[in-house]
C-alpha positions in Angstrom: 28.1 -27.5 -18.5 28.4 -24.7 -16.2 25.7 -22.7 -16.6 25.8 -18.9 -14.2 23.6 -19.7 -10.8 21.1 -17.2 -11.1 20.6 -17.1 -14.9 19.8 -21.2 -14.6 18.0 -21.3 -11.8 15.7 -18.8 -13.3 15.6 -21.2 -16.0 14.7 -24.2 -13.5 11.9 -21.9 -12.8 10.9 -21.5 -16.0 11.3 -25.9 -16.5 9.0 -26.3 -13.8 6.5 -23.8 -15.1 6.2 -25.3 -18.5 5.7 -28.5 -16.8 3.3 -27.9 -14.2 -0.2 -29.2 -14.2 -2.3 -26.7 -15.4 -5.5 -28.3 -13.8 -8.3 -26.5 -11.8 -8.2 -22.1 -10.9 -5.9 -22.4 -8.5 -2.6 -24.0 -9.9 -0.8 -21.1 -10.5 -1.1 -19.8 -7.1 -0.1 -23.3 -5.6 2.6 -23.0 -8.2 3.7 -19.4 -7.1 3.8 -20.8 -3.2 6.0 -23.9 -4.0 8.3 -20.9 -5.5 8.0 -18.7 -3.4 11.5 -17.9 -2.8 11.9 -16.2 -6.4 9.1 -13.4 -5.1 9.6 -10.6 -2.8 8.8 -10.5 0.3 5.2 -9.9 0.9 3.9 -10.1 -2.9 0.5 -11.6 -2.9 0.7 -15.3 -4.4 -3.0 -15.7 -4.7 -3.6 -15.4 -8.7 -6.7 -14.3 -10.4 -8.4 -16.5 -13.2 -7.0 -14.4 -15.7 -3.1 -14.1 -14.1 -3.9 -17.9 -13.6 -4.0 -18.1 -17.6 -1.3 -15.8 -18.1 0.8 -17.7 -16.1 -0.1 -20.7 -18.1 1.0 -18.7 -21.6 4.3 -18.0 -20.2 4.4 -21.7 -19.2 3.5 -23.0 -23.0 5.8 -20.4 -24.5 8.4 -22.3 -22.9 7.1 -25.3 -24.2 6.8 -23.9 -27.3 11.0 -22.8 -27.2 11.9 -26.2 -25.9 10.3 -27.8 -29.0 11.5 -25.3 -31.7 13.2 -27.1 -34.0 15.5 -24.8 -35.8 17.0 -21.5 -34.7 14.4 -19.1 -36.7 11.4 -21.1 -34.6 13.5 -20.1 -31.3 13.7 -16.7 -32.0 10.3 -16.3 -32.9 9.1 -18.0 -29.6 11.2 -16.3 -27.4 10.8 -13.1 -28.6 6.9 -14.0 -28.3 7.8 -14.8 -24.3 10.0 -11.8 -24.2 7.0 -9.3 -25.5 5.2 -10.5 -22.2 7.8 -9.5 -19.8 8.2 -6.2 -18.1 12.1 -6.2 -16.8 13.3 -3.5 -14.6 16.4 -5.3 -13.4 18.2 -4.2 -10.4 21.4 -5.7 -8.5 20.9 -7.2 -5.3 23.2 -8.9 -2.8 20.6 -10.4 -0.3 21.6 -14.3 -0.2 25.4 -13.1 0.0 26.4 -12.7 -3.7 25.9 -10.1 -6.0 23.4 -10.7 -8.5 20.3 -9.2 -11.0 16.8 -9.9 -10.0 15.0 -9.3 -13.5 11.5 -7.8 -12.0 10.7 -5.1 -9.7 10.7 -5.6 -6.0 6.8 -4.2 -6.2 5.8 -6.1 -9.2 2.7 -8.5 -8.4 3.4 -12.1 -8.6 2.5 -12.4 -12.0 4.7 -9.9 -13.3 7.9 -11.7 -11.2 7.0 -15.1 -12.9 6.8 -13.8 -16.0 10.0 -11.4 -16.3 12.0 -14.0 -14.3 11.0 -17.0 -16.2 11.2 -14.9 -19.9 14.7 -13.0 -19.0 16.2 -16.1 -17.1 15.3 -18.8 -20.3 16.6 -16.1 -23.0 19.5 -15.2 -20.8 20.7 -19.1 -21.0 19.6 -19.9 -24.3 21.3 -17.1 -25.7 25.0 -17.9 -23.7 24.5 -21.7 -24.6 22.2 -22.4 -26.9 18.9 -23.2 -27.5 19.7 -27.1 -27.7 20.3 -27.2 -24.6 16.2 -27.1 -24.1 14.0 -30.4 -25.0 11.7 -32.6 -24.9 12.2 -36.2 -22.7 11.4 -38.6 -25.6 10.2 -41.1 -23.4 7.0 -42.5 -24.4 4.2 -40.3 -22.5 6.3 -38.1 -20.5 6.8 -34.7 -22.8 8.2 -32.8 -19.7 10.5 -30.0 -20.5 14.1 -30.0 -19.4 17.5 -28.5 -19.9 20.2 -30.6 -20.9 23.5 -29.5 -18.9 25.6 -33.0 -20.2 29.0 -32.1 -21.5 28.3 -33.7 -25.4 24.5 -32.3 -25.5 23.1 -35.6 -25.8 20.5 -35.6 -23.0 17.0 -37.2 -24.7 15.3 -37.8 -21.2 14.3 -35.2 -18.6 15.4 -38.1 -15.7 17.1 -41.2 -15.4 13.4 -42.8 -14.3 12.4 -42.3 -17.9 15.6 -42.9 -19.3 15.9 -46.2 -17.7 12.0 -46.8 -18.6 12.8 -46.3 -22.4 15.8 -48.7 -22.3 13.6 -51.4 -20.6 10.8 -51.1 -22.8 13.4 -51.0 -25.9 15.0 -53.9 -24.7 11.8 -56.1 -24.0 10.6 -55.0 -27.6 14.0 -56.3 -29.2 13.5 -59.7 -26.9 10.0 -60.2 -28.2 10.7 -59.6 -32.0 
């Protein structure tokens, strides 16, 4: 699957958001400094309680898309991630190619995580389709992923949990 570089690693982005570990005030501004790369220069990182919730909306939205289960469900969620994001695209050649960055270069942090994350997961679900987005079924995982295999088959977010889940599915058909 060849998904368009900035479009899907926006949507990388918005993976790791909806798994991150929501625990304790200050996750979404350690989150925002292991990205830091998709703010501008200079934007503040340090998140308020309340951004620190926001940012943890945006990051269940996702969720929410990723386990939609028809079409009508997608729409609804993403529309419901879209309402949050304020885009004022502009083009922008700074690594070398020419690309949109989907936020304003004076937006806080908040604002970049959520326009980037909202515009870069609609912008991919729409060109490819919103099966592309799961679930891993492994037993206790529920970490969000994108499948880019060439059938759309993909049922694990990692081969770690995809070899776990043939292990434990082998030992159960051993024992019975």
């Amino acid at each position: 699957m060849d998904y368009d570089g900035y479009g899907s690693d926006a949507l990388e982005l918005a993976v790791d958001l909806a798994n991150a570990d929501q625990a304790g005030d200050g996750w979404a501004s350690t989150f925002c400094a292991a990205h830091h790369e998709w703010f501008t220069d200079g934007t503040e990182l340090a998140l308020t309680r309340t951004e620190s919730r926001a940012a943890g909306t945006t990051g269940d939205l996702v969720r929410q898309v990723a386990l939609a289960e028809s079409q009508a469900e997608v729409v609804e969620r993403l529309n419901a991630l879209l309402a949050l994001a304020t885009p004022k695209p502009y083009a922008t050649d700074h690594d070398g190619s020419l690309h949109l960055h989907y936020a304003a270069p004076e937006a806080g942090a908040l604002e970049q995580l959520t326009t980037t994350v909202a515009m870069g997961l609609s912008q991919v679900v729409v060109q490819h389709g919103w099966q592309r987005l799961g679930v891993c079924a492994a037993e206790g995982c529920g970490n969000v992923y994108l499948d880019t295999s060439r059938n759309g088959s993909r049922r694990y977010c990692s081969n770690t949990c995809s070899s776990r889940s043939t292990v434990a599915a082998y030992r159960a058909r051993q024992k019975g």
